[in-house]
C-alpha positions in Angstrom: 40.2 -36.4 25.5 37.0 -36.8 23.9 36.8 -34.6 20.1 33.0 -36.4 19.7 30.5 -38.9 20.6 32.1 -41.3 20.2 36.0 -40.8 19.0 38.9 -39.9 21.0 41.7 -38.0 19.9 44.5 -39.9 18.4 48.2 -38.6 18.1 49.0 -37.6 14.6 52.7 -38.2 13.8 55.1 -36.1 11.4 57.6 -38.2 9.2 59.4 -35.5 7.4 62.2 -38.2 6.2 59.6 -40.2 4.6 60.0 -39.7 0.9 57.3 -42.2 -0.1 58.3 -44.0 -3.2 61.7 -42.9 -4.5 64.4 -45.2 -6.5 67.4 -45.8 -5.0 69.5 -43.7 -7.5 67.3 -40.6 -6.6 67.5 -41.3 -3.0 71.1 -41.3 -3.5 70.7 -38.1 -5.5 69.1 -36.7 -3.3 71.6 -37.4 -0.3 73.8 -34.4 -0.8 75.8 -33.3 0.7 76.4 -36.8 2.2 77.4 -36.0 5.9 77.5 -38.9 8.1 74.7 -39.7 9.5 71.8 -38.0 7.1 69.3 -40.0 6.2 65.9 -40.6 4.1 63.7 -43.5 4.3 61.5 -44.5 1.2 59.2 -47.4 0.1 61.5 -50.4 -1.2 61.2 -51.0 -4.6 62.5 -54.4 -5.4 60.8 -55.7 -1.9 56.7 -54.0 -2.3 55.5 -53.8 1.8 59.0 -53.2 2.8 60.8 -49.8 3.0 64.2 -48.9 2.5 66.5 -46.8 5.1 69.3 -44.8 3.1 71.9 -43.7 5.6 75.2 -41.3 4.5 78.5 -42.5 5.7 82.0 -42.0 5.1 80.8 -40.5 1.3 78.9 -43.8 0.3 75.1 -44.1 0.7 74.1 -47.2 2.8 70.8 -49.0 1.7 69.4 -51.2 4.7 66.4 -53.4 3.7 62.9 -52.9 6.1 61.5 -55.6 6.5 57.8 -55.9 7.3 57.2 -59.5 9.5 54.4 -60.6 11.6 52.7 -56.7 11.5 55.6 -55.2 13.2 59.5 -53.5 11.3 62.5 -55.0 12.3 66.4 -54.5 10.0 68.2 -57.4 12.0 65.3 -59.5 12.5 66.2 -58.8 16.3 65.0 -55.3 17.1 61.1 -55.2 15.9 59.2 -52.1 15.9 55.6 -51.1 15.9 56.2 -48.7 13.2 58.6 -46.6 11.2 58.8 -43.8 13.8 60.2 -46.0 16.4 62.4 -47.9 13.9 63.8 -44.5 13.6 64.3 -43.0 16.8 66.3 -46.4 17.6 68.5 -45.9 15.2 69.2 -42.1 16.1 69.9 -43.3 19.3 72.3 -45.8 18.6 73.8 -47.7 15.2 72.7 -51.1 16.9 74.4 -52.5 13.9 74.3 -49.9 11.0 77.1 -48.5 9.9 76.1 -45.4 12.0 73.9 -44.1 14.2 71.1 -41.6 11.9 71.7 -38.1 12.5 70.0 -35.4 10.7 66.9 -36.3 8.6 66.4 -35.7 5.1 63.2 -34.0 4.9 61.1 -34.4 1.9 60.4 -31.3 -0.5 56.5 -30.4 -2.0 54.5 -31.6 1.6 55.1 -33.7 4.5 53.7 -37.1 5.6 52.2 -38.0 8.7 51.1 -41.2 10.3 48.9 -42.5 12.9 49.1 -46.0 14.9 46.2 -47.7 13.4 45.5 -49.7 16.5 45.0 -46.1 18.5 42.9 -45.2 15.8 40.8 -48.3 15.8 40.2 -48.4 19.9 39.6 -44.2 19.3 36.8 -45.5 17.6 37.8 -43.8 14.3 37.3 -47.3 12.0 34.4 -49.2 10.8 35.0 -53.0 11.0 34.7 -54.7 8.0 32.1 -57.3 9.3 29.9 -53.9 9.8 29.3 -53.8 6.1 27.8 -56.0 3.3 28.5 -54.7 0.1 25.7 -56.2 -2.5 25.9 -54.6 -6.4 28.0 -52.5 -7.6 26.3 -49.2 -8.9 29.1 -46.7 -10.3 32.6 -45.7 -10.4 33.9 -42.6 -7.5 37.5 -41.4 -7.2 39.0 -44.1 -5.2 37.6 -47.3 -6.9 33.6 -49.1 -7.5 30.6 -47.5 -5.8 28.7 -50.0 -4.0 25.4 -50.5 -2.8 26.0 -51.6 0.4 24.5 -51.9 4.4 26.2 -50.4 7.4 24.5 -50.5 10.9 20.8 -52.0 9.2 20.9 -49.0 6.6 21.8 -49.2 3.0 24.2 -47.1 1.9 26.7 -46.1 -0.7 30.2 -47.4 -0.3 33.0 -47.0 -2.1 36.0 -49.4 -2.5 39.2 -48.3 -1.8 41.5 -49.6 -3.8 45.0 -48.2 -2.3 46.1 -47.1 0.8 49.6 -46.5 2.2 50.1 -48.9 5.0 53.0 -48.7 7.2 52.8 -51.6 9.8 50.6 -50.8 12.4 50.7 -47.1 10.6 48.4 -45.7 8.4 50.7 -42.6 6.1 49.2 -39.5 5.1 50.3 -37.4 2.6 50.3 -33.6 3.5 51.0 -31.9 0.1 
């Protein structure tokens, strides 16, 4: 299905047990009451580009490392997944070596996030490739980093550098509060 010109529609996904970047003693905290099975997953703070998968079981909370490899999300380093949605629904499907299989979610408080699979997104036509644009002097500051004067497509034009951006794999995460 076509929504313009020249961008199809891409499948936006809800991740209401991402909780973005939370320690491990408030993920813990927030674990409660700890019924086998409940789970959270959060960005890893001792590991930046990995996440973290907090899982409930027998009254202890189990922190399994997600590790980011090669673009793709893998726990055992023998199950890889596109992104965290997948890693996920694996795991509710069977423990596959955790110490259980996930059960209910967590869902975050104060907005949910979403994702989208940024290859769908880039053949959707929804991204401008990077060899598009020149960027030549910089001209200002704008809310997300320098303002650049810049070409795109023979025209100049005012660009402005991002300087972060949640990146999950092959997913791009968008915060809905």
């Amino acid at each position: 299905m076509q929504t313009s010109k020249d961008h199809a529609e891409v499948q936006v996904i809800e991740m209401p047990w991402f909780h973005g970047k939370i320690s491990r003693d408030n993920a813990e905290k927030l674990l409660n009451p700890r019924k086998d099975g409940l789970f959270l997953v959060r960005e890893s703070t001792n590991f930046p580009g990995d996440y973290t998968l907090c899982v409930c079981f027998e009254g202890r909370v189990e922190h399994y490392r997600i590790l980011f490899q090669n673009d793709r999300m893998t726990i055992d380093e023998e199950e890889f997944f596109d992104n965290l949605s997948q890693l996920v629904n694996h795991y509710k499907e069977d423990a596959d070596g955790l110490c259980t299989a996930l059960g209910d979610a967590l869902n975050r408080e104060g907005g949910k996030c979403y994702s989208v699979d940024r290859n769908a997104f880039e053949k959707a036509g929804w991204t401008i490739k990077r060899e598009d644009i020149t960027l030549q002097e910089k001209i200002g500051k704008g809310e997300f980093g320098d303002v650049r004067l810049g070409t795109y497509g023979g025209k100049k034009s005012r660009c402005e550098r991002i300087i972060k951006c949640y990146l999950l794999s092959n997913t791009k995460v968008f915060d809905g509060s």
